[in-house]
Structure formats: structure tokens, C-alpha cells
C-alpha positions in Angstrom: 16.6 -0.3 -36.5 18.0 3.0 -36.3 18.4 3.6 -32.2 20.9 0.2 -32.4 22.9 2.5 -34.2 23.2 5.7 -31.7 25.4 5.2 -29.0 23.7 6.5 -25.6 26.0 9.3 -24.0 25.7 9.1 -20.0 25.4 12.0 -17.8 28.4 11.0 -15.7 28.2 14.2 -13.4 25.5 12.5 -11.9 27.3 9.1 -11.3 28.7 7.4 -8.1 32.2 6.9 -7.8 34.4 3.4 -8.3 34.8 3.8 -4.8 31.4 3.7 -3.8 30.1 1.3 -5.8 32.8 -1.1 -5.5 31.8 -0.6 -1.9 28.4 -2.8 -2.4 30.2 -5.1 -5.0 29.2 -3.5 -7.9 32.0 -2.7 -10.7 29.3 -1.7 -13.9 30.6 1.5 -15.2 27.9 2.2 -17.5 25.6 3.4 -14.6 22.8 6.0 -14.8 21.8 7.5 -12.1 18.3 10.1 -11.2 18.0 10.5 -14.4 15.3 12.4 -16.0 12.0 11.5 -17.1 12.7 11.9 -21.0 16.2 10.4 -20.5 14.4 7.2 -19.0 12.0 6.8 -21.8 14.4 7.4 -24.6 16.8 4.5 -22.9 13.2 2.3 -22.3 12.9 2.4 -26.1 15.9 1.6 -26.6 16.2 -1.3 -24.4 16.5 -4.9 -25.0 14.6 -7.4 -24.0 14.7 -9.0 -20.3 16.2 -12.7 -20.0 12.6 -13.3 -18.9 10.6 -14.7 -22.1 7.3 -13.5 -21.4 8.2 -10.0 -21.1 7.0 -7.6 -23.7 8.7 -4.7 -24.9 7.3 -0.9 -23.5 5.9 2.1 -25.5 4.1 4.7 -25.3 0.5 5.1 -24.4 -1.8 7.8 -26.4 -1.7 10.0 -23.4 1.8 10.2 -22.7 2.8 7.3 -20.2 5.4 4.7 -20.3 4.0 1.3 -21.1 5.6 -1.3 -19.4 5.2 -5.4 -18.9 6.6 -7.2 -15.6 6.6 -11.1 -17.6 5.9 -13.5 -15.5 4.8 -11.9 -12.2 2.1 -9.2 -12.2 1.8 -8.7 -8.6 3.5 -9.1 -5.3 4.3 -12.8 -4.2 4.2 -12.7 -0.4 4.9 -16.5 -0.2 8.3 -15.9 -1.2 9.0 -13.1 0.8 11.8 -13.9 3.4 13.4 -12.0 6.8 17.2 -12.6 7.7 17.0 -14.2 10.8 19.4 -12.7 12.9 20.5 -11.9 16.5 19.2 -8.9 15.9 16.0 -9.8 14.4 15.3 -13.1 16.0 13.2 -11.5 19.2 12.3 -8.6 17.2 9.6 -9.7 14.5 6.6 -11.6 14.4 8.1 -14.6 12.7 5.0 -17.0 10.6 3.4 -16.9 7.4 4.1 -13.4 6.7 7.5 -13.0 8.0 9.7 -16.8 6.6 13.1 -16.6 7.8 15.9 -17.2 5.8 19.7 -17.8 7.1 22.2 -15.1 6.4 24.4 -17.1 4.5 21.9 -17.9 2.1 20.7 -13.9 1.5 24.7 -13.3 0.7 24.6 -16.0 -1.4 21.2 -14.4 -3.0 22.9 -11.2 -3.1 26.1 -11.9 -4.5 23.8 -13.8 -7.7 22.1 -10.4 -8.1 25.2 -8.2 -7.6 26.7 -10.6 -10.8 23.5 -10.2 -12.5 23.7 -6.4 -12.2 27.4 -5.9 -13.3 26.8 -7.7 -16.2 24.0 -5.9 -17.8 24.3 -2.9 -20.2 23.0 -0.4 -17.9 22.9 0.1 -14.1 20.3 2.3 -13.0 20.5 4.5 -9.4 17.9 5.9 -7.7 17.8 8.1 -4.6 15.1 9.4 -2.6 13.6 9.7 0.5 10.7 7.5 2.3 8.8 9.8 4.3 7.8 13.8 4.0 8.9 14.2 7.7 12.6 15.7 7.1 12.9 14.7 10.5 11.9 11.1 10.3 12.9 10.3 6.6 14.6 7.6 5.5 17.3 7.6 2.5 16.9 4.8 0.3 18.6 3.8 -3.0 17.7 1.6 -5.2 19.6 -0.5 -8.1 18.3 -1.6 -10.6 18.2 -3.1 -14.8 15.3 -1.8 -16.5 14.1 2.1 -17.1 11.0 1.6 -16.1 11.9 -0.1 -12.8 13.8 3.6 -12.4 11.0 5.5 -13.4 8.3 3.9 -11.2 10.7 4.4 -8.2 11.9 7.9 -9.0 7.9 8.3 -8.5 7.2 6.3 -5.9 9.9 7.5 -3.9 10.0 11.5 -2.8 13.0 13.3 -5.4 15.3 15.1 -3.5 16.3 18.6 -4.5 19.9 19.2 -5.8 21.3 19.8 -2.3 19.6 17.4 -1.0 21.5 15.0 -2.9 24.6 16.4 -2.4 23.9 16.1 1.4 22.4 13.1 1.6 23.4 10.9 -0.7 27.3 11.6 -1.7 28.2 8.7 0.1 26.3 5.5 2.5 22.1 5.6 2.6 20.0 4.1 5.1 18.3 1.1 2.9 19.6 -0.5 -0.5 17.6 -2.3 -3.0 19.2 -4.1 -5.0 16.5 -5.1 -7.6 17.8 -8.2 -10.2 14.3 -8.8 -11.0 14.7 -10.3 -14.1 17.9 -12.8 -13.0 16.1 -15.8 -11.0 16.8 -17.2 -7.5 18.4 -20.3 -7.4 16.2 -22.9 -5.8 19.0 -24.3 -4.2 20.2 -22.3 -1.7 18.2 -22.9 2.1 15.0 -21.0 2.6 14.5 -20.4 -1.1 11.5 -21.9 -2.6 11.0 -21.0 -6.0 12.5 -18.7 -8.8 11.1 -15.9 -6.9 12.7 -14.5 -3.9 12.7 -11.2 -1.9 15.3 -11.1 0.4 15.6 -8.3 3.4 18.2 -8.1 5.8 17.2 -6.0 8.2 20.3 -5.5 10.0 22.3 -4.7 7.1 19.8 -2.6 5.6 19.8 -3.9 2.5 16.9 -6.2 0.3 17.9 -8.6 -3.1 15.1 -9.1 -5.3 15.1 -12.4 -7.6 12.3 -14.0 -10.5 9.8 -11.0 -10.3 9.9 -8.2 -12.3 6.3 -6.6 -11.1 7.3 -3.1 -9.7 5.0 -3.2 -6.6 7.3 -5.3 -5.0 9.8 -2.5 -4.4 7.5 0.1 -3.3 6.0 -2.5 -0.8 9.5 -3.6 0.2 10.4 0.2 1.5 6.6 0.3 3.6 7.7 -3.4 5.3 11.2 -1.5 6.2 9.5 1.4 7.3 7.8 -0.7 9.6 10.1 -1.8 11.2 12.3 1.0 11.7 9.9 3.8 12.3 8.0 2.8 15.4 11.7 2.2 16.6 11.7 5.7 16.7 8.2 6.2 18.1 6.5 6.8 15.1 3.6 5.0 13.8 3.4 3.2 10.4 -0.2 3.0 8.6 -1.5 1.4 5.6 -3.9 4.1 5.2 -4.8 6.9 3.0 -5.4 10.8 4.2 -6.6 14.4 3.6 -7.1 17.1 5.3 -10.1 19.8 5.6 -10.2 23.4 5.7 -9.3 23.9 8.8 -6.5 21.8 8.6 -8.3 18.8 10.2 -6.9 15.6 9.4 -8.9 11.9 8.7 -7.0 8.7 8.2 -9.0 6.3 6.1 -8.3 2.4 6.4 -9.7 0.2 4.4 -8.6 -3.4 2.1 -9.5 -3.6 -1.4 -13.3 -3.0 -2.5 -14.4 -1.1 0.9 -14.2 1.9 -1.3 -11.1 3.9 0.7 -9.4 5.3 -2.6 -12.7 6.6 -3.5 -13.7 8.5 -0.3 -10.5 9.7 0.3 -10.5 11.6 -3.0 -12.9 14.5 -1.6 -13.3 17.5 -3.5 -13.6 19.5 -0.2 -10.3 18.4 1.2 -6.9 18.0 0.3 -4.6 15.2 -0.3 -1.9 13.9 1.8 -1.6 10.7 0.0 -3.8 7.4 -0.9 -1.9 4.5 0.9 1.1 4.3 3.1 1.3 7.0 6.1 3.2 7.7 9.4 2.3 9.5 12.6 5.4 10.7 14.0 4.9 13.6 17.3 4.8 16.2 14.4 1.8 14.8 12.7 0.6 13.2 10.0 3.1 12.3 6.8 3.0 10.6 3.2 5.7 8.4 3.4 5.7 8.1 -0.7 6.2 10.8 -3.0 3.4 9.0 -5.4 0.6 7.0 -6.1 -0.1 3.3 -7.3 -3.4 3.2 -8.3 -5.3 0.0 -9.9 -6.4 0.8 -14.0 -9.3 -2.1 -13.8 -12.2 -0.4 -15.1 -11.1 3.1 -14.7 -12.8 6.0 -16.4 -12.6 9.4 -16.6 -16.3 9.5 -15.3 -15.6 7.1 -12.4 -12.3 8.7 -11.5 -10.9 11.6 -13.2 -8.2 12.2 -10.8 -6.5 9.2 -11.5 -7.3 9.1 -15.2 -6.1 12.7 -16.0 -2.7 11.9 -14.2 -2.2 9.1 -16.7 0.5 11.2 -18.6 4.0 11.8 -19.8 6.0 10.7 -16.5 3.2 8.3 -15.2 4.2 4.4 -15.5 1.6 2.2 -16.6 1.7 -1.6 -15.8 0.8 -5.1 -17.9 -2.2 -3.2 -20.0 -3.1 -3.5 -23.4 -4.1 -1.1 -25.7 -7.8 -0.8 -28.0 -5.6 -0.5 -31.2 -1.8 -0.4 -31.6 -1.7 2.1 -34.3 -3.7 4.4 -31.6 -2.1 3.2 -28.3 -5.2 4.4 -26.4 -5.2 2.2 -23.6 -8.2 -0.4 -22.4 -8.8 -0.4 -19.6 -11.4 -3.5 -19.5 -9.0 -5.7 -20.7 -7.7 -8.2 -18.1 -6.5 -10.2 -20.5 -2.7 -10.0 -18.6 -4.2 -9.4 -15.5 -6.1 -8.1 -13.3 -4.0 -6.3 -11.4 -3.4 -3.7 -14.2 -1.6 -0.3 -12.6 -0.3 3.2 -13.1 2.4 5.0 -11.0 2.3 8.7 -11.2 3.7 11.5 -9.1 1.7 12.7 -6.2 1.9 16.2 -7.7 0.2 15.1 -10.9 -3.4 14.9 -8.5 -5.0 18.5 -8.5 -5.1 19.6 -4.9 -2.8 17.0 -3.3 -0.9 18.4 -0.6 2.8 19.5 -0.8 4.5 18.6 1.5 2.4 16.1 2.1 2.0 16.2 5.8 -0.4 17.1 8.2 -1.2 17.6 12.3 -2.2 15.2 13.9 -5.5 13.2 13.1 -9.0 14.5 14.1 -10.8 11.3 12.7 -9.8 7.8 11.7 -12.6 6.1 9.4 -12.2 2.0 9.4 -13.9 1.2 6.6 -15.2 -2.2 5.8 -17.5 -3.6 3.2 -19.7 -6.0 5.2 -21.6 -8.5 2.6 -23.1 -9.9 5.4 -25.2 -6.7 6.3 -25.2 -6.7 9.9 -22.4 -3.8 10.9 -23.8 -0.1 11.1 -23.1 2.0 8.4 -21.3 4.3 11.3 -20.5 3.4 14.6 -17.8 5.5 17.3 -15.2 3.2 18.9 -13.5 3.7 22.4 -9.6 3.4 22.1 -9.7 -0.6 23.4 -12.0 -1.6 20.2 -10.0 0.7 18.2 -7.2 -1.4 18.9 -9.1 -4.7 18.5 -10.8 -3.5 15.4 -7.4 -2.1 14.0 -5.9 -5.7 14.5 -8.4 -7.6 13.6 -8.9 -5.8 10.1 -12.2 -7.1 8.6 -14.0 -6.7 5.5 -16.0 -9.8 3.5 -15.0 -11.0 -0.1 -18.9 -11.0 -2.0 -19.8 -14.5 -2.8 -20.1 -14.8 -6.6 -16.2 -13.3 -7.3 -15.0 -17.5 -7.0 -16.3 -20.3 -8.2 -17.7 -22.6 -5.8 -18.7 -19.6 -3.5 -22.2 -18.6 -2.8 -21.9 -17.2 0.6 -20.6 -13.9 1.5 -16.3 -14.8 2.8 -15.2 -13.1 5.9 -11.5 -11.6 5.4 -9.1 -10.6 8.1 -6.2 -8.9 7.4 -4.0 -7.1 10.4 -3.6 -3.3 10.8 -5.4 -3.8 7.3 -2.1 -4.5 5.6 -0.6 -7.6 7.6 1.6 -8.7 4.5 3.9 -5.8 5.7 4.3 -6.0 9.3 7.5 -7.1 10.3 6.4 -6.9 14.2 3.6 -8.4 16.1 0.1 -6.5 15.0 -0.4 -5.8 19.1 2.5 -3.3 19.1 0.9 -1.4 15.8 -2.6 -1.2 17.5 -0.8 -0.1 21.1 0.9 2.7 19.5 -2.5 3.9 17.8 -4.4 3.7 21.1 -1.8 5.7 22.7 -1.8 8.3 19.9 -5.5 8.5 19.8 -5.5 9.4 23.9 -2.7 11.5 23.4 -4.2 13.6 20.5 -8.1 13.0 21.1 -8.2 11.6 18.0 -12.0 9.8 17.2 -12.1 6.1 15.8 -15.2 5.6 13.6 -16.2 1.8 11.9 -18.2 2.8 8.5 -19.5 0.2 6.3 -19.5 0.2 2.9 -21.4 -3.2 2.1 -24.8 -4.5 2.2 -27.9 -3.2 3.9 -31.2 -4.7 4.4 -29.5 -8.1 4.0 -25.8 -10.0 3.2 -25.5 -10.3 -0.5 -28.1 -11.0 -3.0 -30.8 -10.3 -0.6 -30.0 -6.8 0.3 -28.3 -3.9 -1.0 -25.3 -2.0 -1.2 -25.0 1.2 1.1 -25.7 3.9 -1.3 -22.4 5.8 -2.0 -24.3 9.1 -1.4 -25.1 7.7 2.0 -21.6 7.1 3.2 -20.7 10.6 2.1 -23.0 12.2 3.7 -22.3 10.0 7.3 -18.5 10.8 6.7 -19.4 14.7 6.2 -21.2 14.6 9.4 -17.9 13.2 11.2 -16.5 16.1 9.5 -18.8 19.0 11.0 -18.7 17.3 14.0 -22.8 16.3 13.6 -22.1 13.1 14.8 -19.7 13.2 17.7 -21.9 16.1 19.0 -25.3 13.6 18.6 -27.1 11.1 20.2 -25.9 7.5 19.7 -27.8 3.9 20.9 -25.8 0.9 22.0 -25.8 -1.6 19.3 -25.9 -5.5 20.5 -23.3 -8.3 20.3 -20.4 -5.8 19.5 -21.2 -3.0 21.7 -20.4 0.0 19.4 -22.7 3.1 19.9 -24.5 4.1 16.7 -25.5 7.5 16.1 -29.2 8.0 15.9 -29.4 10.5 13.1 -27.1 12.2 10.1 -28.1 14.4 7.8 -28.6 13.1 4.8 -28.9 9.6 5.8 -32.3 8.3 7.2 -32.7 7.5 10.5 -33.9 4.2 9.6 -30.8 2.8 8.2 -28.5 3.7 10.8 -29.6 0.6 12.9 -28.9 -2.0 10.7 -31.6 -4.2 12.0 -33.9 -1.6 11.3 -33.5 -2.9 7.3 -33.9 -6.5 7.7 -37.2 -8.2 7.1 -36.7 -11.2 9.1 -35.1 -10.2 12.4 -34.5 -13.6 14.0 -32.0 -13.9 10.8 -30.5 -10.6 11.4 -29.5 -11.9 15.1 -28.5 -14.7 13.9 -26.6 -13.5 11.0 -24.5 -10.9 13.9 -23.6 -13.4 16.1 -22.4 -15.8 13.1 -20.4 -12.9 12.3 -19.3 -12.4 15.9 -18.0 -15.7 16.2 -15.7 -15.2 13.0 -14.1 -12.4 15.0 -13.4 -14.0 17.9 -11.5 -16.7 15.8 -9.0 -14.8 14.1 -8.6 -12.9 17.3 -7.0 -16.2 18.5 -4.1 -15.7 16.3 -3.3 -12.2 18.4 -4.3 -12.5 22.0 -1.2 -13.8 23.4 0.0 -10.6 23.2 -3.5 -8.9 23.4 -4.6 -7.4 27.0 -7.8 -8.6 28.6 -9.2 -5.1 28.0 -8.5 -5.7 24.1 -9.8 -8.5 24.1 -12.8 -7.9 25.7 -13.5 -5.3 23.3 -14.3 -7.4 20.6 -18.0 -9.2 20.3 -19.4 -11.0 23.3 -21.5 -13.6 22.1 
């Protein structure tokens, strides 16, 4: 092959000195750091292959964007996700499932295996940028790492700082380091480790060591878990949410887990952009903390989502798909063969209308949305601050039966602040710092469903899409807030009794069932779900929170 032949000539203007990197342990002298878009693909096809087996080589996708393959791992694997356990840390974060400590001993072991790992390979790739549009609030995070792709993904994910900029902020020590030896794996070994895989962050020395996964998500979720832990240090608010802003400069946070349709109705054509998934709400405002987007390829058309499918492009990174043909390299984008979890990565720039900078005032509206297969929640309902809070921690939405085997009942899922994998710190002190923002601002807390009507699954249907849009419009005008609204049993929430667009008859949802004995029934079934995974929060929970959840 002809590229084994050409020597790669580095851009060594750009490079850190001995100094620094002997600093971190790191002696590789062939490193490459922010480098351009072209120069990343013309070192990706180049590459050799990973240690890891099952890892395919890239290319180049008919549209323009780099193809690349994580092996082994094609998501994020939160059971090997570990927390330092510190003085620092050791009254700090909400220690269980989602938050495994691991000595410090062992992460320096774990980080001296992927400092060897990364001095050792051919290429060392640096990346600087910024978490957070806020240059106020922002934190400066490099990242290390093997593989071009890996570079590119972050160099997207990441807000690029100008020329100055870098020469400010990052000609010497940063506020995070990642130090991403993805394709080198943990050794099992060492205490606290528990596989191959292993994603280290210490917290007090700023830094995180990434072992056995190569999937890319793991970085860019790695930054929001930091962010939420140092952030509302500072007063500021972290938010697994997407946002955009009308007009008049009004802004709605949308919240929302997978299938409740958030990416969706955040993409309005009447409002701008901020950004689809991680935000902050600092005194200022509103602010992206990403400088790009990770959106999911399953199924996607240019009919379905044209946003996301025209941004599929020379600079965008697309993730473990496969293509219709190889001599055509158009991509497929109904083949789940390697997973489901097929992704692209593009700048948030590469969306027509997205906001830049992407921040904002602060919030007019925040939109919970749930997908509710059981058919009992409103499709709109306005929350008071306390069940805000106890909605915000309790995070619902329902799996629909038929997506498992075995299943053939609609599964209630909880998930806290509606992205509990990456909360470092107990879920009461997120949903306290929304409450207080919301009375502070006179910000409006809406609970919009997105599931069934008329009936859970297989009896009824799904809210109509044109429906929801037309219920989130009237939040918009301020129809609703200005209406009427009726109490709504078991959990208390006021319904509005008319939107236009939307008839009446639908806006009580018992209004749609046939058999109403079923549909009480059904509510307080529901009711009682709540109030068990509330459990897991209200140690910590006042009575007032509490209270604001259903009363069966």
C-alpha cells in the first residue's frame, strides 16, 4: 500500500513541550495536537489497526463523514464506571450503583497502565477545548488520546477555542485531563476493577483514565459527570436537557429519556437552537455546555430528520454503521447489524439556525416530557415548584411492552434528573437548585406526554405528534398559562381545559378511556410506582417534596 510508504510530517508549532508532557508522565514525541479536520482523516486512513480484534478499519461515507468502529464496546458501560474515593469526595457524592468507588492507589495504578499504553503508540493525539459557552463558567479540558477519530469526535464535541484562546488558556495546566487508552485493557487485578473495562475519575485530581472501551460516548459523557460536579459548586445548574429559544428570545428547556420524543420537539423551525442535550443555568442564563451534537443514526431519514441527516458531512463522525454497498459507501441506516446504538458526531454549527454562542437568558418554560404507555398522565399539565422538584427527581417515562421478550405490559422507568448515570451528587441537591431558579426567574414547569391516549399500549393510541405541537405552541404564546385549568386526581396537577389545536376532549385523559373504573385503576397503579422509587430519594427529600408526588 502506497500511504505505508509516506512518512507523516507533524505540525510541531502546535505541539506541547517535553516539559509539559513529561509533567503528566507522558514522554511520546510523535504528538499531534488540534489538528485539523483533513489532517485527522488523512492520519485515520492511514492508521493501523487497534490491539482490539474486533475493530474494523474507518473510511469514508458517500457524504463526506468519517466512518469509524469502537470493537467491542458500542455504548457507554456504566457498571464499570468508578469515583476515587477520597477525603475530598467521600461526603461529597452520592456513593451506589451509579457512583462505585475505587481506592486511589488503584486509579494510579490504572493510570500509570494507560500513560505506558499511550507513550508507546505511534501517535499521541491532543485536544483542547472548552466545556461550556459561558466564558465565565467554562471549563478547559484536554484530552489524550490514540486514535483520529477519538480526536475528531472530541474536537466536535468539545467547543474549539480560537487561536488566542489557546494561547491563553491552554500554554500550560487545564482544569480536567482525559487520558483515553481505550484500546489498552484494564487489568482485572487491581481492587475495584471488575472487568477489561474501566473508567476511572479522580475528581480531586481532575483527571479520568479510560481502559477496554473504545465507544466515543464515553468521553463526552465523562466531561457532563465532571461538569456535574463542579458546576453547581459554583452555583450553577447542570441539566441533561436540550434547548431553543423563540423570537423574543424566550427560552424552553426540554427534558426528556430516550423515545419521549425531546430531540424531535426541540428541533422547531420557529426557534433557534441552543443545543440538543447537555445544558447549564448559571446567573447569566442559559448555556450549551458542548460545542456539538451526538445524535442516534437508527432509522434516520432525510424525511424524518433532515437536520441531522444533512449535517452528516465532511467533519461529522459517524459510529459502528454499515454501508448499502461498499463500492458506494452510502450508508444504511436500518442496519443494526453492529448495533443499535449507531451515531454521528457533528459540529453544532453544521444545524441551520442553531444558536452561536449557544446561550441564552434565563428559561421561560421547562417541558418534562414523558412517554406514558400506560395512558393515564395529561398530555399537558402545569407543575408548582415542589412537584417540579419531585417530578425532576423522580424522572419517569415507560419502556412499551413488546420491545423485550417476555414483556407484555407497558415497564415503568425512572431515571433521576432524567440522566442519573451522570450525577455525581445526590438527585435532591439538582432538583433544589431548579426549584430555587424557577422562583428566582418565574420560570413555568410543564409535564407533557408523549405516549398513549385512550388506553396503555395496544389498547389505545399514541398522542398524535401534531397534538403535542400544537399544546407546546400554546405554552409558547402563553395560551395556556393565561387559561383555565381543572385539578386532575391522584397526582394533583392542574390540566388546562382547552388549546388550540388540540380538542378539549383529550386534555383529560379520562375523558379517552372507555372503561373508567380501569382508568382509576390504571392511575393509581401508576401512582404507587412513583411512590416506590421515591423511596430511594426521600432521606434527603423535604416533606413538602415529598408530598408533592401522588397521594393514593
Amino acid at each position: 500500500m502506497l500511504h505505508h510508504l509516506w512518512r507523516y510530517t507533524y505540525n510541531t508549532s502546535k505541539a506541547l513541550s517535553l516539559e509539559q508532557l513529561t509533567r503528566w508522565g507522558l514522554h511520546n514525541t510523535s504528538v499531534v495536537r488540534n489538528a485539523s479536520t483533513a489532517e485527522l482523516y488523512e492520519i485515520a486512513a492511514m492508521d493501523p489497526l487497534s490491539p482490539d480484534p474486533e475493530t474494523r478499519p474507518g473510511s469514508i461515507s458517500s457524504t463526506g463523514a468519517m466512518v469509524a468502529y469502537s470493537g467491542r464496546r458500542t455504548g457507554r458501560s456504566p457498571k464499570d464506571k468508578r469515583v476515587v474515593f477520597d477525603e475530598q469526595t467521600e461526603h461529597d457524592i452520592w456513593w451506589g450503583n451509579v457512583n462505585i468507588p475505587i481506592p486511589k492507589k488503584s486509579h494510579n495504578l490504572l493510570e500509570q497502565v494507560a500513560l505506558q499504553f499511550l507513550n508507546t503508540r505511534p501517535r499521541l493525539f491532543v485536544v483542547d477545548g472548552y466545556a461550556g459557552w459561558d466564558p465565565h463558567s467554562r471549563l478547559r479540558i484536554r484530552v489524550f488520546c490514540t486514535r483520529a477519530y477519538h480526536a475528531l469526535f472530541m474536537q466536535n464535541m468539545l467547543i474549539k477555542p480560537t487561536n488566542e484562546e489557546l494561547k491563553k488558556d491552554f500554554s500550560d495546566d487545564v482544569d480536567f485531563h482525559i487520558f483515553n487508552a481505550g484500546p489498552m485493557s484494564a487489568p482485572k487485578l487491581v481492587e475495584g476493577v471488575g472487568s477489561e473495562t474501566c473508567v476511572s475519575v479522580n475528581l480531586t485530581d481532575k483527571k479520568m483514565v479510560i481502559l477496554g472501551t473504545q465507544y466515543a460516548g464515553e468521553m463526552k459523557k465523562g466531561v457532563f459527570g465532571v461538569t456535574h460536579y463542579m458546576f453547581p459548586k459554583q452555583g450553577i445548574l447542570t441539566l441533561h436537557s436540550s434547548a431553543n429559544e423563540g423570537v423574543n428570545g424566550d427560552v424552553t428547556l426540554l427534558f426528556g429519556l430516550s423515545g419521549t420524543g425531546k430531540t424531535t420537539l426541540s428541533a422547531d423551525p420557529k426557534r433557534k437552537l441552543i443545543g440538543d442535550d447537555e445544558h447549564a443555568w448559571s446567573d447569566n442564563g442559559i448555556f450549551n455546555i458542548e460545542g456539538g451534537c451526538y445524535a442516534k443514526c437508527v432509522d434516520l431519514s432525510h424525511e424524518k430528520e433532515p437536520e441531522i441527516y444533512n449535517a452528516i458531512k465532511f467533519g461529522a463522525v459517524l459510529e459502528n454503521i454499515e454501508f448499502i454497498s461498499k463500492d458506494s459507501r452510502e450508508v444504511d441506516y436500518h442496519n443494526i447489524s453492529i448495533t443499535e446504538n449507531t451515531r454521528v458526531s457533528y459540529p453544532l454549527d453544521f444545524i441551520p439556525g442553531a444558536k452561536n454562542p449557544a446561550v441564552g437568558s434565563h428559561p421561560k418554560n421547562i417541558l418534562f416530557l414523558t412517554c406514558d404507555a400506560y395512558g393515564v398522565l395529561p398530555p399537558v399539565s402545569l407543575l408548582t415548584p415542589e412537584q417540579a422538584m419531585y417530578h425532576f427527581i423522580s424522572g419517569y417515562t415507560a419502556k412499551v411492552a413488546g420491545t423485550e421478550m417476555g414483556v407484555k405490559e407497558p415497564v415503568a422507568t425512572f431515571s433521576a434528573c432524567f440522566g442519573e448515570a451522570f450525577l455525581p451528587l445526590h438527585p435532591t441537591l439538582y432538583a433544589t437548585m431548579l426549584a430555587e431558579k424557577m422562583k428566582q426567574h418565574g420560570t413555568k414547569c410543564w409535564l407533557v406526554n408523549t405516549g398513549w391516549s385512550g388506553g396503555k399500549y395496544g389498547i389505545g393510541k399514541r398522542m398524535s405528534l401534531k397534538y403535542t405541537r400544537s399544546i407546546i405552541d400554546a405554552i409558547h404564546t402563553g395560551e395556556l398559562i393565561n387559561g383555565e385549568f381543572e385539578k386532575f386526581e391522584v397526582f394533583n396537577l392542574q390540566i388546562p381545559k382547552r388549546a388550540t389545536g388540540v380538542p378539549d376532549s383529550i386534555l383529560h385523559p379520562k375523558n379517552t378511556w372507555v372503561n373508567k373504573s380501569e382508568f382509576e385503576r390504571t392511575l393509581r397503579n401508576l401512582g404507587d410506582k412513583f411512590q416506590k422509587n421515591f423511596q430511594k430519594y426521600a432521606d434527603k427529600a423535604t416533606s413538602e417534596v415529598i408530598n408533592a408526588g401522588p397521594q393514593i
